[in-house]
DRENGU-227482 format. One record per residue: residue number from 1; residue in three letters; x, y, z of N, C-alpha, C, O in turn. Coordinates in steps of 0.05 Angstrom, whole numbers, plus 5000, padded with zeros to 4 digits. Last residue first. Example, Ala and Ser with C-alpha at 12.3 -4.5 7.8 and 13.67 -1.06 7.14 Angstrom:
REM DRENGU-227482
R  num  residuo   nc1   nc2   nc3  cac1  cac2  cac3   cc1   cc2   cc3   oc1   oc2   oc3
R    2      SER  5257  4955  5142  5273  4979  5143  5258  5001  5157  5268  5023  5161
R    1      ALA  5264  4886  5156  5246  4910  5156  5264  4934  5156  5285  4934  5169
END
This chain:
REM DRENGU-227482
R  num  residuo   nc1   nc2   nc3  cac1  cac2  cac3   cc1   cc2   cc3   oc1   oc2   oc3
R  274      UNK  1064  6202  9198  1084  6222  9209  1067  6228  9240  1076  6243  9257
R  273      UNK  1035  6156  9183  1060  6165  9170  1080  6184  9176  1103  6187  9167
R  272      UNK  1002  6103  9206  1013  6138  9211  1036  6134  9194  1051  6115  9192
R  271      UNK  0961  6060  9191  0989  6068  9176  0986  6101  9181  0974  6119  9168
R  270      UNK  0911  6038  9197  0932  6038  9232  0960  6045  9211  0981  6033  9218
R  269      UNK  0869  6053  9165  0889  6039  9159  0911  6034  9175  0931  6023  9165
R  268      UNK  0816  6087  9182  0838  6090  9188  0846  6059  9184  0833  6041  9196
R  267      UNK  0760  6087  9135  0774  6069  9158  0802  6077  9150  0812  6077  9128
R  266      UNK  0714  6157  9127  0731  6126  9111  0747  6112  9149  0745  6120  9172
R  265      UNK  0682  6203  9095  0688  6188  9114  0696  6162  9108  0689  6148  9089
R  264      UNK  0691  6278  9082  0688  6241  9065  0684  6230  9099  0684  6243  9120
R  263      UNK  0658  6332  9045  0663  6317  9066  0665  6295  9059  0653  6285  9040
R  262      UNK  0613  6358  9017  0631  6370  9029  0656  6353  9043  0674  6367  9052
R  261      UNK  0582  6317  8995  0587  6345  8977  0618  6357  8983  0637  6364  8968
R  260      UNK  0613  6258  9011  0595  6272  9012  0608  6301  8995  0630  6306  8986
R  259      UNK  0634  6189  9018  0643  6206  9001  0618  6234  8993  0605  6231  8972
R  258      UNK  0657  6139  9052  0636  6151  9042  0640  6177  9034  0653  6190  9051
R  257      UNK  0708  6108  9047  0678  6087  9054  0658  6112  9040  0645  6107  9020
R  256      UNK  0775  6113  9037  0749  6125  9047  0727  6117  9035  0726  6120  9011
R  255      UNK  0820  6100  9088  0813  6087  9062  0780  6102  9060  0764  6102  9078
R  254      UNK  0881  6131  9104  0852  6130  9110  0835  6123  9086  0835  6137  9066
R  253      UNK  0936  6145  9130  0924  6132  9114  0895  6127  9115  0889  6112  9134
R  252      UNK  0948  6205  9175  0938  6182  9172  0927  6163  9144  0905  6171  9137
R  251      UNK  0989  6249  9214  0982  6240  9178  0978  6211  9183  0994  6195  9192
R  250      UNK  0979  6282  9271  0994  6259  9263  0983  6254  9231  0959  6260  9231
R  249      UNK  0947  6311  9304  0981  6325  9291  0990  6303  9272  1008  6308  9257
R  248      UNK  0922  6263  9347  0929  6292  9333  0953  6298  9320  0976  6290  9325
R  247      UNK  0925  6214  9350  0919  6218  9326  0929  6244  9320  0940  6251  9299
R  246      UNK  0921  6198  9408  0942  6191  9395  0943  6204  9378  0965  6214  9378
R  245      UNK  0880  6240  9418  0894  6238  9436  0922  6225  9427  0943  6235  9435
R  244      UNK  0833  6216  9390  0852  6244  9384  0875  6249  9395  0891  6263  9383
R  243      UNK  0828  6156  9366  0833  6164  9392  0848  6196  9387  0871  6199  9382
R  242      UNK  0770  6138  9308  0801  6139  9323  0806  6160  9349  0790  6178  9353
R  241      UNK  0741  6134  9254  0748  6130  9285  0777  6127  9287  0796  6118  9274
R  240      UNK  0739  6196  9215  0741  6165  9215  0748  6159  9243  0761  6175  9257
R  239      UNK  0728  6242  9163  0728  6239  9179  0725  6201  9189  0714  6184  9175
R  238      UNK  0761  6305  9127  0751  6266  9127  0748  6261  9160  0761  6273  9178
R  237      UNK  0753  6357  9084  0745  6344  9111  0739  6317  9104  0723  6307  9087
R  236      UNK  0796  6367  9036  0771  6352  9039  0772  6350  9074  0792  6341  9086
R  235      UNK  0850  6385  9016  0834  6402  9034  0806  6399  9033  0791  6418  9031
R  234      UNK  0887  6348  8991  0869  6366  8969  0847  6386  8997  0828  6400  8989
R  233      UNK  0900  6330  9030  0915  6340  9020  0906  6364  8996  0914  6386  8988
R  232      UNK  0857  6329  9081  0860  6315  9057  0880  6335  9048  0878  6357  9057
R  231      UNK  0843  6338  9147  0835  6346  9115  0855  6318  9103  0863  6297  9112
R  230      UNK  0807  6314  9211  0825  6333  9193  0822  6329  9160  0802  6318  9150
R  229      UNK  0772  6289  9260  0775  6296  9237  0806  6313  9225  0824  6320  9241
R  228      UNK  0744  6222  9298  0765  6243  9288  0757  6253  9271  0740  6242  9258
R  227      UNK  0694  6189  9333  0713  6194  9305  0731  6221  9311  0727  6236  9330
R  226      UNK  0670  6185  9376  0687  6166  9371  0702  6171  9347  0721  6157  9342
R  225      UNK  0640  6234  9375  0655  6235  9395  0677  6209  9387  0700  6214  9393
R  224      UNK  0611  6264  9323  0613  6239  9332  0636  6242  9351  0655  6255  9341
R  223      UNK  0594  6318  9320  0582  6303  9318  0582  6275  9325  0563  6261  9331
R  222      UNK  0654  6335  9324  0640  6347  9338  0612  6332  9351  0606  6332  9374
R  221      UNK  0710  6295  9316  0684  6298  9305  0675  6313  9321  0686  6309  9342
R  220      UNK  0778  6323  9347  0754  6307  9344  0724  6315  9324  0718  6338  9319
R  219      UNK  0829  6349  9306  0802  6346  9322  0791  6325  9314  0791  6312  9293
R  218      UNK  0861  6337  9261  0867  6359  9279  0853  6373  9303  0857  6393  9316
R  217      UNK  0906  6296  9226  0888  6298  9241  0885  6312  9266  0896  6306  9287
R  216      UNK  0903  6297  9157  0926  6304  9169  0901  6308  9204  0881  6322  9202
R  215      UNK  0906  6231  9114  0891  6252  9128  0907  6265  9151  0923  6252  9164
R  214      UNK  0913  6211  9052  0937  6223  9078  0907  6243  9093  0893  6261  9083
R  213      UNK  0871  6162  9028  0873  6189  9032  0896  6200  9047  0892  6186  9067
R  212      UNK  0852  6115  8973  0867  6123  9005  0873  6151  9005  0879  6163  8985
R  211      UNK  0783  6101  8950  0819  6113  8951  0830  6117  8984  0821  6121  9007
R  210      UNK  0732  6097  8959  0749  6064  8951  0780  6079  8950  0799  6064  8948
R  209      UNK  0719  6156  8934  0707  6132  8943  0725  6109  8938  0732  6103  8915
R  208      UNK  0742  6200  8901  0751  6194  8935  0747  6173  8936  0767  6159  8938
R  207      UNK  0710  6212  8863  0727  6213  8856  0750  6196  8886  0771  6183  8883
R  206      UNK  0667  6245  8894  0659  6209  8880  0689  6207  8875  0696  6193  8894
R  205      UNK  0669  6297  8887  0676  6278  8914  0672  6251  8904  0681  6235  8920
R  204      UNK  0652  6316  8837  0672  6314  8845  0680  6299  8878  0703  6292  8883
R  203      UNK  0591  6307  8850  0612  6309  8832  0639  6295  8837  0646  6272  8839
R  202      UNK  0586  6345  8903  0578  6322  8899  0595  6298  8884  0608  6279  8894
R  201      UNK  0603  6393  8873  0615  6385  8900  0612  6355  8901  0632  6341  8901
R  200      UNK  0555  6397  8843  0587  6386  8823  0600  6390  8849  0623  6389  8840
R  199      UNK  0511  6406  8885  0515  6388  8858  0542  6381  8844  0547  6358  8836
R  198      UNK  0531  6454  8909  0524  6428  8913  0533  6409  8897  0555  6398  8896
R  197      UNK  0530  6494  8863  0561  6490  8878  0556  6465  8895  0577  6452  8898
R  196      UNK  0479  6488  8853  0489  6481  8838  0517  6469  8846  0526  6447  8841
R  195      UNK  0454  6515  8899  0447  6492  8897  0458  6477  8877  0452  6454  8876
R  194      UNK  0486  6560  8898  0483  6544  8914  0484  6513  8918  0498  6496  8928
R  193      UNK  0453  6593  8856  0484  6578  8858  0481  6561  8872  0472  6540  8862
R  192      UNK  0408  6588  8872  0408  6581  8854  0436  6573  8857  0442  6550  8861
R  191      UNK  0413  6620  8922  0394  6600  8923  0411  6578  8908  0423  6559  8918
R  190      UNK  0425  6671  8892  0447  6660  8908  0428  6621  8917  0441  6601  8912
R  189      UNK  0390  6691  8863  0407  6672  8854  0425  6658  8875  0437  6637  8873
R  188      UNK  0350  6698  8912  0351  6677  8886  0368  6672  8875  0372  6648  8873
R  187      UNK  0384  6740  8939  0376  6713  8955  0368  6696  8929  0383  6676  8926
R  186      UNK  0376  6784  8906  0398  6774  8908  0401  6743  8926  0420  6727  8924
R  185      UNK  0320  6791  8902  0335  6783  8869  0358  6768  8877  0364  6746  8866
R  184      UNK  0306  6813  8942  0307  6783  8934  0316  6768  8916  0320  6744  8913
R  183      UNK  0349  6855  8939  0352  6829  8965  0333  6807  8958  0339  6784  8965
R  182      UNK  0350  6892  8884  0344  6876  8908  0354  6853  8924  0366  6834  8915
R  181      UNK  0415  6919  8861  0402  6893  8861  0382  6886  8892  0391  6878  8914
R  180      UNK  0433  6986  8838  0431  6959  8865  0414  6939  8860  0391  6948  8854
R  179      UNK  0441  7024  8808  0442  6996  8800  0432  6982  8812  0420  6963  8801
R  178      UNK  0472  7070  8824  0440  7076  8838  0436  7042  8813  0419  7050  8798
R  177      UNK  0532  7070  8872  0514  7066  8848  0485  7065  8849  0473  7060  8870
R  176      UNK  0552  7066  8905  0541  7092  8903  0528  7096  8883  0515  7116  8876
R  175      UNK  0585  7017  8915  0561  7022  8945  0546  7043  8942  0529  7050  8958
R  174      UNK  0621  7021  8881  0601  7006  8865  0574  7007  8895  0551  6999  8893
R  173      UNK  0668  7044  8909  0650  7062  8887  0627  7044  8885  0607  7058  8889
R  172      UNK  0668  7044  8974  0670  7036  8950  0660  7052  8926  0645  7072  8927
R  171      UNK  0661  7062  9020  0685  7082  9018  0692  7061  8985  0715  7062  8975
R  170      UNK  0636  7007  9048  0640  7033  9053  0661  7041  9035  0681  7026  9034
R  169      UNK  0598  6963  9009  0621  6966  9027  0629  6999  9031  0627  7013  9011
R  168      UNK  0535  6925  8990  0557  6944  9001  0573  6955  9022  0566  6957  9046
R  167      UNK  0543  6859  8976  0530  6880  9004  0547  6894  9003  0570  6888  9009
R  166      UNK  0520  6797  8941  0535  6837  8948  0531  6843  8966  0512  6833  8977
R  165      UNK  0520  6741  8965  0505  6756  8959  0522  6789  8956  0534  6798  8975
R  164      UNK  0576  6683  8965  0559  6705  8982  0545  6725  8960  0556  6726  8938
R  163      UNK  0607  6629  8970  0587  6639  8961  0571  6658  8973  0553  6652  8988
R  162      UNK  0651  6579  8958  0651  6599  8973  0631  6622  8968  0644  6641  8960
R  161      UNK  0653  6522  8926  0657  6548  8929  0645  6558  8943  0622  6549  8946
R  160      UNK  0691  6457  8918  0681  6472  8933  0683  6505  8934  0704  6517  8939
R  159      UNK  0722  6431  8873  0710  6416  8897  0697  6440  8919  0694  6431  8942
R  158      UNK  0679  6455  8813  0700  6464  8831  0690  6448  8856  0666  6447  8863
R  157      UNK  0666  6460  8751  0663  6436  8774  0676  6433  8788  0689  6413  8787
R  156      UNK  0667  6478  8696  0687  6481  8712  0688  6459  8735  0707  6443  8737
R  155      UNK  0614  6489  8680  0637  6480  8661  0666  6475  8672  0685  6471  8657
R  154      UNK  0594  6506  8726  0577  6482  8717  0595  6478  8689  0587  6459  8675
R  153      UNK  0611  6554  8741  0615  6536  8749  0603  6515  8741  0602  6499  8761
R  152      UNK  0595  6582  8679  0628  6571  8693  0631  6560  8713  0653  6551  8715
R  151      UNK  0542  6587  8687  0554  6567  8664  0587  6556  8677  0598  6534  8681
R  150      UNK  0533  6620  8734  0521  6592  8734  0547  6565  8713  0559  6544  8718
R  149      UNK  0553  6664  8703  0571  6647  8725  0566  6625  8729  0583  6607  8728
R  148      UNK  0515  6668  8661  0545  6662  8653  0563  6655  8685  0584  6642  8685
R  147      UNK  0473  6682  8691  0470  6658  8678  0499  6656  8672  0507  6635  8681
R  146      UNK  0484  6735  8710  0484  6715  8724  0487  6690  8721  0497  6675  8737
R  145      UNK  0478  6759  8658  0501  6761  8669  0502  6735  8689  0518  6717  8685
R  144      UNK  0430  6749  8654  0434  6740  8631  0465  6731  8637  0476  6710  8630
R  143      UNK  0404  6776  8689  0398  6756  8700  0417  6734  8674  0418  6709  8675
R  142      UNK  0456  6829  8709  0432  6825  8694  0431  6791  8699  0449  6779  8710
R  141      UNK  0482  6877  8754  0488  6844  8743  0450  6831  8730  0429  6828  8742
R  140      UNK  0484  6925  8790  0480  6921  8752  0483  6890  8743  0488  6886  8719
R  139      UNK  0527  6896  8839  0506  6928  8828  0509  6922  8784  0525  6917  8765
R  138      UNK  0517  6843  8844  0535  6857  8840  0521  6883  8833  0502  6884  8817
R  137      UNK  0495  6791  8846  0475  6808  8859  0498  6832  8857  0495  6844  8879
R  136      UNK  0544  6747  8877  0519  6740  8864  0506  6772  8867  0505  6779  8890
R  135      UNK  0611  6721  8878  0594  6737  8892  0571  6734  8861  0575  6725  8839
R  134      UNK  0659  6663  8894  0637  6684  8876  0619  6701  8894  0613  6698  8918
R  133      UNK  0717  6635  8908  0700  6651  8921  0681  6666  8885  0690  6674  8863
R  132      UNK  0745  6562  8902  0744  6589  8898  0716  6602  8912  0698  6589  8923
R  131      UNK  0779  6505  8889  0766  6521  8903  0758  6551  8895  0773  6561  8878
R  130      UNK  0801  6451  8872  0795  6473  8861  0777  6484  8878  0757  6470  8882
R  129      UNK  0864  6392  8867  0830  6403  8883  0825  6434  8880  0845  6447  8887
R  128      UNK  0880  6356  8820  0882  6382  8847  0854  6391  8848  0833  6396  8835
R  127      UNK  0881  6312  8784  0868  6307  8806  0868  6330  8829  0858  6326  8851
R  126      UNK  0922  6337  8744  0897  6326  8732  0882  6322  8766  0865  6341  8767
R  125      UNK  0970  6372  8733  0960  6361  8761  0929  6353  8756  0912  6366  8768
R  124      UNK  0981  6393  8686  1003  6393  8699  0991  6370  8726  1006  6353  8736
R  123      UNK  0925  6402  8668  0934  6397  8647  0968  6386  8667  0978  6368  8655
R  122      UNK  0904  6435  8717  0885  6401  8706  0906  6395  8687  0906  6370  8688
R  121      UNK  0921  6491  8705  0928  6469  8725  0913  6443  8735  0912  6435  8758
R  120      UNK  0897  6498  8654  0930  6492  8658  0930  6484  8678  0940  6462  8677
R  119      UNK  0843  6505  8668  0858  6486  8647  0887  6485  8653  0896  6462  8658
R  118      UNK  0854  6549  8704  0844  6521  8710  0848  6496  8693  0854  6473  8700
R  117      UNK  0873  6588  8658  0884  6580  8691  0882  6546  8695  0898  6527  8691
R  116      UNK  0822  6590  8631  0851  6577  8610  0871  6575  8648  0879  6553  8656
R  115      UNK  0787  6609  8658  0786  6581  8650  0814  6575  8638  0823  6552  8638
R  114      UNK  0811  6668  8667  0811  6642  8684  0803  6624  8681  0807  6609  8701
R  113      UNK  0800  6684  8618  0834  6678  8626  0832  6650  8654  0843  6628  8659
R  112      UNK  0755  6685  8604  0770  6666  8598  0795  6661  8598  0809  6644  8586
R  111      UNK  0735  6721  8643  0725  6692  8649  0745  6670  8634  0752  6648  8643
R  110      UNK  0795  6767  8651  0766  6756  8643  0764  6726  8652  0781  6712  8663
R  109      UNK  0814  6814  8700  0817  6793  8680  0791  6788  8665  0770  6802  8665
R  108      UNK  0812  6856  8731  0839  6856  8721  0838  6828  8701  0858  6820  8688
R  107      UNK  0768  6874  8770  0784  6849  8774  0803  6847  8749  0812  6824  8751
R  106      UNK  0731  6918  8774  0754  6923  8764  0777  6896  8775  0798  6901  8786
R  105      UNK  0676  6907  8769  0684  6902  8790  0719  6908  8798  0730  6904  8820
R  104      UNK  0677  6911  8720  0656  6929  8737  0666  6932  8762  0667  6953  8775
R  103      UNK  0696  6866  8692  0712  6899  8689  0688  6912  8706  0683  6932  8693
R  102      UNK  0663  6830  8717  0681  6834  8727  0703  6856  8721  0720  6864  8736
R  101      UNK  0617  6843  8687  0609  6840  8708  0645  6848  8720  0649  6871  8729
R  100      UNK  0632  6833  8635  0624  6853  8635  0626  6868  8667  0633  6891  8672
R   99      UNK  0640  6775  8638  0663  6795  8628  0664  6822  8640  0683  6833  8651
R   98      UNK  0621  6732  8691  0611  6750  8665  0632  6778  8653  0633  6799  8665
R   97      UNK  0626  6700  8729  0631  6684  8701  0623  6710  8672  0620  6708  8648
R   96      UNK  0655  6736  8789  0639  6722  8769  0654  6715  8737  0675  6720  8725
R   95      UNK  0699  6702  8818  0674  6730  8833  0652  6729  8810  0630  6720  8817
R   94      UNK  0738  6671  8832  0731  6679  8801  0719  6705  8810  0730  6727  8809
R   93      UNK  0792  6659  8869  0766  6664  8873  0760  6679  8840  0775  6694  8829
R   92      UNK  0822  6596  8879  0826  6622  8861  0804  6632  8858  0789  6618  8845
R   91      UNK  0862  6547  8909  0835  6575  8926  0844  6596  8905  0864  6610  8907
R   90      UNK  0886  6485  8906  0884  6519  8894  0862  6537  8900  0841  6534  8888
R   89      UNK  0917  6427  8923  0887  6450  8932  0896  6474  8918  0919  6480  8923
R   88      UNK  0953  6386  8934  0943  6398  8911  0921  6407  8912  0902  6395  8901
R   87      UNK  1014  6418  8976  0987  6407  8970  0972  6410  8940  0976  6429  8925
R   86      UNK  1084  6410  8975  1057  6433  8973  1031  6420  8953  1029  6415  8929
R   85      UNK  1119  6375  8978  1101  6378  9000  1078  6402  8996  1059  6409  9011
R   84      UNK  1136  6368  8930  1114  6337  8932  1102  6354  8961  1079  6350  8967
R   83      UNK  1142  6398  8869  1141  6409  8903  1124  6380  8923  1100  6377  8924
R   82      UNK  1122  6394  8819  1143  6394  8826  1145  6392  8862  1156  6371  8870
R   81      UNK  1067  6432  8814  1069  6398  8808  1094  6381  8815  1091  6357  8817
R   80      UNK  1082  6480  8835  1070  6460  8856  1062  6430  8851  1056  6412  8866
R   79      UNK  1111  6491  8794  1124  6482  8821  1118  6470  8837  1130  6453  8851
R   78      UNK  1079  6498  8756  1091  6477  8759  1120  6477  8779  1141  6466  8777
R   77      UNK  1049  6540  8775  1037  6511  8779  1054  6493  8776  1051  6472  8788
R   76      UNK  1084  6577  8770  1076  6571  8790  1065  6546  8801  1068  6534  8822
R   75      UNK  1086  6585  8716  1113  6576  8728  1106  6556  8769  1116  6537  8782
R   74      UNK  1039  6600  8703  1046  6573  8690  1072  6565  8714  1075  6543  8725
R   73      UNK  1012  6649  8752  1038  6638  8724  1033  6605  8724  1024  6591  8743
R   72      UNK  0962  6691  8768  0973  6657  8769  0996  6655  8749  0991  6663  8726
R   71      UNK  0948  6755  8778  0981  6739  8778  0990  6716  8779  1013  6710  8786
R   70      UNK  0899  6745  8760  0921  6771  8756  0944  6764  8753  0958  6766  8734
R   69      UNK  0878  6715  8799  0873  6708  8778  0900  6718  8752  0913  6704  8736
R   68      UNK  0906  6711  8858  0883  6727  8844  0897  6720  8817  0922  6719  8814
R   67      UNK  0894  6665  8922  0909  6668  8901  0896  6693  8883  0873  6699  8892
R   66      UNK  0907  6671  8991  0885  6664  8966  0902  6676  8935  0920  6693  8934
R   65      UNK  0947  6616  9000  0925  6624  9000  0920  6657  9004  0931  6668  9023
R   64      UNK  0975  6552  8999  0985  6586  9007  0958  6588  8993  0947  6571  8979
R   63      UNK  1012  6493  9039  0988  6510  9024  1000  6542  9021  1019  6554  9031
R   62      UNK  1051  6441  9059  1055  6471  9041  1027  6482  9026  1024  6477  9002
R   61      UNK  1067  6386  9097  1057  6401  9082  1055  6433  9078  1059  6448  9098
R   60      UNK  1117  6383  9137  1108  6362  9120  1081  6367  9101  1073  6347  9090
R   59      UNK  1167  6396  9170  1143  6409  9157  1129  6394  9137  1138  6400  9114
R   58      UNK  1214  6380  9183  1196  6372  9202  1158  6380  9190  1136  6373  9198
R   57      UNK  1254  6425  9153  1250  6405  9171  1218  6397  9189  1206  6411  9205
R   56      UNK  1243  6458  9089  1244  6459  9117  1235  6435  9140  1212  6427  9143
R   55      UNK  1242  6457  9030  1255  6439  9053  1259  6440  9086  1274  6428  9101
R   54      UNK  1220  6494  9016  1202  6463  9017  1215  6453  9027  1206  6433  9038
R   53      UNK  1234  6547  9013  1224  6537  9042  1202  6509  9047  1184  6503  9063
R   52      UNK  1248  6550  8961  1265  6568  8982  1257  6557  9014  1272  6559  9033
R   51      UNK  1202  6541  8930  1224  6523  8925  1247  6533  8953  1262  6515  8961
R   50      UNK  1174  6588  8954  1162  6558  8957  1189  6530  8951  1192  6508  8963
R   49      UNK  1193  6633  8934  1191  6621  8961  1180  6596  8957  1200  6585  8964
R   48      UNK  1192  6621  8874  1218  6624  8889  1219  6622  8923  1237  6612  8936
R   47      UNK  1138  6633  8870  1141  6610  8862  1168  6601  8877  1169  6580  8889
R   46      UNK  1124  6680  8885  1116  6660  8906  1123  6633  8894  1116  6612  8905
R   45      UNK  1197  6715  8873  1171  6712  8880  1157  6684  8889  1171  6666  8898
R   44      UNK  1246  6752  8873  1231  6730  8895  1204  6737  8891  1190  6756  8899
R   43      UNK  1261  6766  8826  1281  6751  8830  1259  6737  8853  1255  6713  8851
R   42      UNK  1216  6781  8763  1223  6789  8788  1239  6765  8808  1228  6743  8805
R   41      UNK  1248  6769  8694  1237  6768  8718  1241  6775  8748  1263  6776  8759
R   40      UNK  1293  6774  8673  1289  6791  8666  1258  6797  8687  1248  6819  8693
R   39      UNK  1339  6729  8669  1312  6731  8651  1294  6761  8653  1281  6768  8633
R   38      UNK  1367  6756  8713  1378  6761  8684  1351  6751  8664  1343  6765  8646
R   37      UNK  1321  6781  8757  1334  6760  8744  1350  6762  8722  1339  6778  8708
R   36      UNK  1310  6823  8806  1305  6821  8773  1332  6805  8761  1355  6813  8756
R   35      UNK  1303  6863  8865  1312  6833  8858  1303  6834  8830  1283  6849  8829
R   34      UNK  1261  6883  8917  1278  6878  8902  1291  6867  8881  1281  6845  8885
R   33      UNK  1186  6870  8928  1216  6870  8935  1231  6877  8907  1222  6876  8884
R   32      UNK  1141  6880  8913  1147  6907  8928  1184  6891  8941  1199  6901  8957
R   31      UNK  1127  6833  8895  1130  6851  8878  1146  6872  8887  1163  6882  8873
R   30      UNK  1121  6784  8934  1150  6793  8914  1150  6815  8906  1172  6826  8907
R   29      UNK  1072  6757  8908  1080  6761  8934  1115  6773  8919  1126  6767  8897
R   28      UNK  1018  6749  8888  1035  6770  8880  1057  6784  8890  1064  6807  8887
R   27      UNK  0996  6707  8904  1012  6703  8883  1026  6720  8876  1046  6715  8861
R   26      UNK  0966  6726  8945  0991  6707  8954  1009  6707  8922  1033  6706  8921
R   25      UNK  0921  6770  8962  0938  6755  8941  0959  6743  8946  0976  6759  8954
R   24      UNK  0929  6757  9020  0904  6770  9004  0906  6766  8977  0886  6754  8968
R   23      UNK  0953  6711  9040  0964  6736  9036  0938  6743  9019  0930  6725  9003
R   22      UNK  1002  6657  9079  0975  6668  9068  0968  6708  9057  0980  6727  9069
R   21      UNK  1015  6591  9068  1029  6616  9068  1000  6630  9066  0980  6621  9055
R   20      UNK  1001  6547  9124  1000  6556  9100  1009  6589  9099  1010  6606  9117
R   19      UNK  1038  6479  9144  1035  6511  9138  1025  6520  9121  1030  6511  9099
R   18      UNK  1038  6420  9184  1031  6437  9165  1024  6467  9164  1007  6477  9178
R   17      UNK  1059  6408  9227  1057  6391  9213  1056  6406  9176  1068  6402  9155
R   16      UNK  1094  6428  9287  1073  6430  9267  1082  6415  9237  1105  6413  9227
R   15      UNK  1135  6419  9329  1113  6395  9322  1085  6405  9298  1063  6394  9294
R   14      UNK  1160  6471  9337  1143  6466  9356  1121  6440  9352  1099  6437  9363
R   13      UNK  1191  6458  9297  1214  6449  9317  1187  6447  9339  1187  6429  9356
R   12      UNK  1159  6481  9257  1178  6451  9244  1182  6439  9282  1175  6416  9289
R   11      UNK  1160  6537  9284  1142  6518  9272  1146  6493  9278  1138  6482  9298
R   10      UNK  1216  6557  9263  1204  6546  9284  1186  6527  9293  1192  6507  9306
R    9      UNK  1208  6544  9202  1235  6527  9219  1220  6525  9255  1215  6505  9268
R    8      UNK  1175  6585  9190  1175  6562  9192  1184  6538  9204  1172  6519  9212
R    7      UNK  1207  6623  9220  1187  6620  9220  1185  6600  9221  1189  6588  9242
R    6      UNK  1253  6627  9173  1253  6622  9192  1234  6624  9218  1246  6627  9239
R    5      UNK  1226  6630  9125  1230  6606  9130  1234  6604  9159  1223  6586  9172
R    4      UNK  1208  6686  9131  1185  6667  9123  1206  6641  9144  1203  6635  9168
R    3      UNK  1261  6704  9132  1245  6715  9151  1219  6691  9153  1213  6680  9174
R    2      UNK  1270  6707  9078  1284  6691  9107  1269  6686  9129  1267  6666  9142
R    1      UNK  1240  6730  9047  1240  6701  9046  1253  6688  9070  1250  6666  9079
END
């Protein structure tokens, strides 16, 4: 944990604005240390770094990333409901909505541990922004199987997922299976998601329209030379005119006009905040 902060601290001192912690699992950060609480808990974990390095100078937001399902705690979320500089974005990749599918995949949970997740962190933080990764086309995934991811994201309504087809991996077990899912099989559903992770992207961005946003600002538009971009606290691309040149690095109030799957656009409010 020292080591982290002091890091950070640098950071803080080179004009960065924002950090994220990051770790293949981030939640399970601690284990291989030391340390057991008189509760009886592990003494540093990612909930204990976060309270350990929200005060670091000059640092004005806190992500961590990617989370696994395995190790979300209650305790966790409500740190980050607690924690005003750690953002309300969560990156928890499901992979799929089908029980069967995911002891296959030996992911360590079920569909309905991770809805009861997501419920808990809507139930502490009603407006955090939800992300995650699925895969489609899993060796043995029946069309019945498939239909149960469809369902969880379409009972779930995540601001944005992350979406790829199988492709075996070397030196896996499930790359030796004689199961395999054609390539068109696997391009249909993926189609199919797709077009759905659209749809409640959509959704859920209405929620933006007519609100003020902290936009943190880190480039120009690519597409538009007179606008800017950076995120949203919830980790929305917004985008709005303005000079990069003043703007970068800088947190902007930003009222937002238009509100897409992926993406907002709105009027800078001339209110920097940092």
């Amino acid at each position: 944990p020292e080591a982290i902060r002091a890091e950070m601290e640098i950071l803080g001192q080179q004009g960065y604005k924002e950090v994220t912690l990051l770790g293949q699992n981030i939640d399970a950060y601690g284990r291989d240390l030391p340390g057991i609480t008189p509760e009886g808990r592990r003494q540093n974990t990612l909930t204990d770094l976060l309270y350990f390095v929200h005060d670091v100078p000059f640092i004005e937001r806190i992500r961590f990333a990617t989370s696994h399902p395995r190790y979300f705690t209650e305790r966790l979320i409500q740190a980050c409901a607690a924690l005003p500089k750690v953002c309300e974005h969560f990156h928890i990749p499901f992979q799929s909505g089908d029980n069967d599918v995911l002891k296959a995949m030996a992911r360590g949970y079920t569909q309905e541990k991770y809805r009861r997740i997501i419920d808990m962190i809507r139930s502490y933080m009603p407006d955090a922004a939800i992300s995650a990764d699925a895969i489609v086309g899993f060796p043995g995934e029946t069309e019945d199987q498939f239909q149960n991811t469809l369902q969880l994201v379409a009972d779930i309504g995540f601001d944005q997922l992350n979406t790829a087809a199988y492709s075996p991996r070397p030196n896996t077990p499930a790359a030796l299976w004689d199961t395999q899912i054609s390539e068109d099989v696997k391009a249909d559903r993926l189609q199919r998601l797709n077009h759905l992770v659209a749809q409640k992207a959509a959704e859920r961005s209405r929620r933006y329209e007519g609100r003020i946003e902290e936009v943190l600002v880190e480039d120009v538009n690519p597409k538009n030379p007179q606008q800017v971009m950076g995120r949203t606290r919830g980790n929305r691309l917004a985008f709005f005119e303005g000079d990069l040149e003043i703007l970068k690095g800088q947190q902007v109030h930003v009222e937002i006009t238009e509100a897409r799957a992926f993406s907002l656009t709105g009027v800078s409010l001339a209110s920097v905040l940092t």
